[in-house]
N, C-alpha and C positions, 0 to 999 in steps of 0.2 A: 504494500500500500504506500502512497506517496501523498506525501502532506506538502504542500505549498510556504509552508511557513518555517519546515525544516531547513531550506535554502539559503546558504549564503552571499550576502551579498560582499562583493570583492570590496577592497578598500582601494581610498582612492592612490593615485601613485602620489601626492603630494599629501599625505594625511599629515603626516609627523611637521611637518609645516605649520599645515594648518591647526594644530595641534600649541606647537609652540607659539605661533601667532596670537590664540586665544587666551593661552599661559598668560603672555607681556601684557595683555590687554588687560587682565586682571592685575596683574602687579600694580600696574600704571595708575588705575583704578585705586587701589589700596595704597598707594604711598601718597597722591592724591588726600585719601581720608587722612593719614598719618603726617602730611601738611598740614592739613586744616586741624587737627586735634593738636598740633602745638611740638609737634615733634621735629629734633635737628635731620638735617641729611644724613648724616650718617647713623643715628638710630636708627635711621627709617631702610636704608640699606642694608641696618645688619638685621632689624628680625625680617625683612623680608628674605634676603638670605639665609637667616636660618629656618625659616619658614618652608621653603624651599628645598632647602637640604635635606627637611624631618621629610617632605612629600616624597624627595624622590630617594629615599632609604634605602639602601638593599636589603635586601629579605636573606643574605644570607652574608657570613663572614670571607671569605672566599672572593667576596666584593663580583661575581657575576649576578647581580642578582637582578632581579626582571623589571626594575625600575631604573633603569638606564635615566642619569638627567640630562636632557639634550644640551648641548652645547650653546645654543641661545640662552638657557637661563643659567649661563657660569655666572658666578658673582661675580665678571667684569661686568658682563649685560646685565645685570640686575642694578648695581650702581649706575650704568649708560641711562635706566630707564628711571630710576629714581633720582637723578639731574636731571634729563631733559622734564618731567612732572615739576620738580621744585622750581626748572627755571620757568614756565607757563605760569606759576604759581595761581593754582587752581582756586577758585573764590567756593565759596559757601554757596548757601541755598540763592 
């Protein structure tokens, strides 16, 4: 018997892109709030990077472990992204 809904759909060839694109978006996003609540730059770049670091964890000691963190969110790009946010310096409601 065949179920329709068993079916994979392929991923796209640019996921992991798209993926980290929606990552910074969120960061930018949250350093943003972490401006406005009163926070220096560089608080704001280290719990987002360690924020960051906790997300993409390895699950095993061995350090292969299935949460690879992409290279766009190293903490150079996590500081790129929390300067260019401080420099806009995002307003309130």
């Amino acid at each position: 018997m065949r179920f329709e809904w068993m079916e994979c759909t392929p991923g796209k060839k640019n996921g992991s892109k798209l993926r980290a694109d929606v990552a910074a978006s969120e960061l930018a996003n949250r350093a943003a709030t972490l401006y406005r609540l009163g926070f220096s730059q560089q608080e704001a770049t280290a719990r987002l990077c360690a924020r960051t670091a906790w997300e993409y964890d390895p699950c095993s000691k061995s350090g292969g472990g299935c949460h690879q963190r992409p290279d766009a969110l190293s903490d150079a790009a996590i500081g790129k992204i929390v300067a260019d946010t401080y420099a806009r310096r995002p307003g309130g409601w």
